[in-house]
C-alpha positions in Angstrom: 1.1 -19.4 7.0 1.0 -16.5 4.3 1.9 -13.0 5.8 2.5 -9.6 4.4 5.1 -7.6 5.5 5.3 -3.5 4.3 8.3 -1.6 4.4 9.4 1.8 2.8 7.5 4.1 5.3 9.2 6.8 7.2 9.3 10.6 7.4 9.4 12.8 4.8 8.8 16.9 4.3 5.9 18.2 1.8 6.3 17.8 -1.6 8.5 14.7 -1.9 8.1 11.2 -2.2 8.2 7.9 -0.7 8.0 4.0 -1.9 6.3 1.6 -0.1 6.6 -2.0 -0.6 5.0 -5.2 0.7 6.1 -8.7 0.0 3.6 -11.8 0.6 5.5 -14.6 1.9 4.8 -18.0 3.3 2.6 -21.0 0.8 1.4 -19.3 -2.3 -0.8 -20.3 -4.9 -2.6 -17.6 -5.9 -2.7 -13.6 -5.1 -4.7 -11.9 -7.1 -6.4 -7.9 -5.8 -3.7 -6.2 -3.9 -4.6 -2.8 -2.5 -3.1 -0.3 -0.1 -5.2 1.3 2.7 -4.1 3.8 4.9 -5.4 5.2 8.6 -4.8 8.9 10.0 -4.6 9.3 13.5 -8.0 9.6 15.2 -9.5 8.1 12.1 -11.1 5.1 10.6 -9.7 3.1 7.8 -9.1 4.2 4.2 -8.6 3.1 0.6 -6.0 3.8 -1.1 -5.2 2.0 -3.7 -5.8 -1.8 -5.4 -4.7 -3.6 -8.3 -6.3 -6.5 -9.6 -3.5 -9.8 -11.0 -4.6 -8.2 -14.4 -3.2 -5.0 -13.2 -6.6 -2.9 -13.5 -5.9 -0.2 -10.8 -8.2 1.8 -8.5 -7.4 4.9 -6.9 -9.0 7.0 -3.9 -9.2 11.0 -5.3 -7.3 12.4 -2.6 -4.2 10.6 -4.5 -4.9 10.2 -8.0 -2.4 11.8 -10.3 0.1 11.7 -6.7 0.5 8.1 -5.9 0.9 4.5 -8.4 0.3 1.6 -7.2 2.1 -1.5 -9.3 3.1 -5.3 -8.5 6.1 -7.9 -9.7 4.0 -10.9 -10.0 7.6 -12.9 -9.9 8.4 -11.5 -6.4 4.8 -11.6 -4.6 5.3 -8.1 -4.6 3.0 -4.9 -4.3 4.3 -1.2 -5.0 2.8 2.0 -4.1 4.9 4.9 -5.2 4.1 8.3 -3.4 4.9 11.8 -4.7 4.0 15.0 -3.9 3.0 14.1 -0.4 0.9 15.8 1.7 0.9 15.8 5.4 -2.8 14.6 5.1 -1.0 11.8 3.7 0.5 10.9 7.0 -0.7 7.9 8.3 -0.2 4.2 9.2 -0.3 2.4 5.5 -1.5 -1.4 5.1 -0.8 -4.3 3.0 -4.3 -6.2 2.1 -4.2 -9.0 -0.6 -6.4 -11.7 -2.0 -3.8 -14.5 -1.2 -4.8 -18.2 -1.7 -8.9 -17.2 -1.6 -8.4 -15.4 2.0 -7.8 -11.6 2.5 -4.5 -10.9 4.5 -3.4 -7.5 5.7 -0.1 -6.9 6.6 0.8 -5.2 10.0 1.6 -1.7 9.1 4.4 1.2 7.9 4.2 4.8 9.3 4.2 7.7 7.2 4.7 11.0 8.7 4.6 14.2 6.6 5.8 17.2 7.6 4.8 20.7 6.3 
C-alpha cells in the first residue's frame, strides 16, 4: 500500500521559515504531479503548490515569490520550502501525489505562525 507521510511542520514566528517534506513509501512505479495543499482553521481546502515529474511548478499567489516547492526523484520525495511566513500561512499542510495512476494524500503537518 503506498502512503505519504509529511513532516517538517511546527511553530514558527512571522517572517521565518520552515521545510516541509513528504516521502511516498510502500510499491512504486510511477509518481508523477506532486503538490502541496494547505487548510486554515474554519476553512476549506487549498492549493498550494504542485510539480509535475518534469518539474513544471504551479504556485497559489498568496505564496509565490515566499514558498518553492522541489522533489528528489531518487528518494520519492516532495519539498516545499517556506519563507517569510505569514500567520495566514498557518494551517494544516497535505501531501497529494499522482502515485502508481491513483491520487494519495498524506495525513497532515501543522503549521502555526505566530505574529
Amino acid at each position: 500500500q503506498v502512503q505519504l507521510v509529511e513532516s517538517g511542520g511546527g511553530l514558527v514566528q512571522a517572517g521565518g521559515s520552515l521545510r516541509l517534506s513528504c516521502v511516498a513509501s510502500g510499491t512504486i512505479f510511477s509518481i508523477n504531479t506532486m503538490g502541496w495543499y494547505r487548510q486554515p482553521p474554519g476553512k476549506q481546502r487549498e492549493l498550494v503548490a504542485t510539480i509535475t515529474s518534469g518539474d513544471i511548478t504551479n504556485y497559489a499567489d498568496s505564496v509565490k515569490g515566499r514558498f518553492t516547492i522541489s522533489r528528489d526523484n531518487a528518494k520519492n520525495t516532495v519539498y516545499l520550502q517556506m519563507s517569510s511566513l505569514k500567520p495566514e500561512d498557518s494551517a494544516v499542510y497535505y501531501c497529494n501525489g499522482a502515485v502508481n495512476g491513483r491520487w494519495v494524500w498524506g495525513q497532515g503537518t501543522q503549521v502555526a505562525v505566530s505574529s
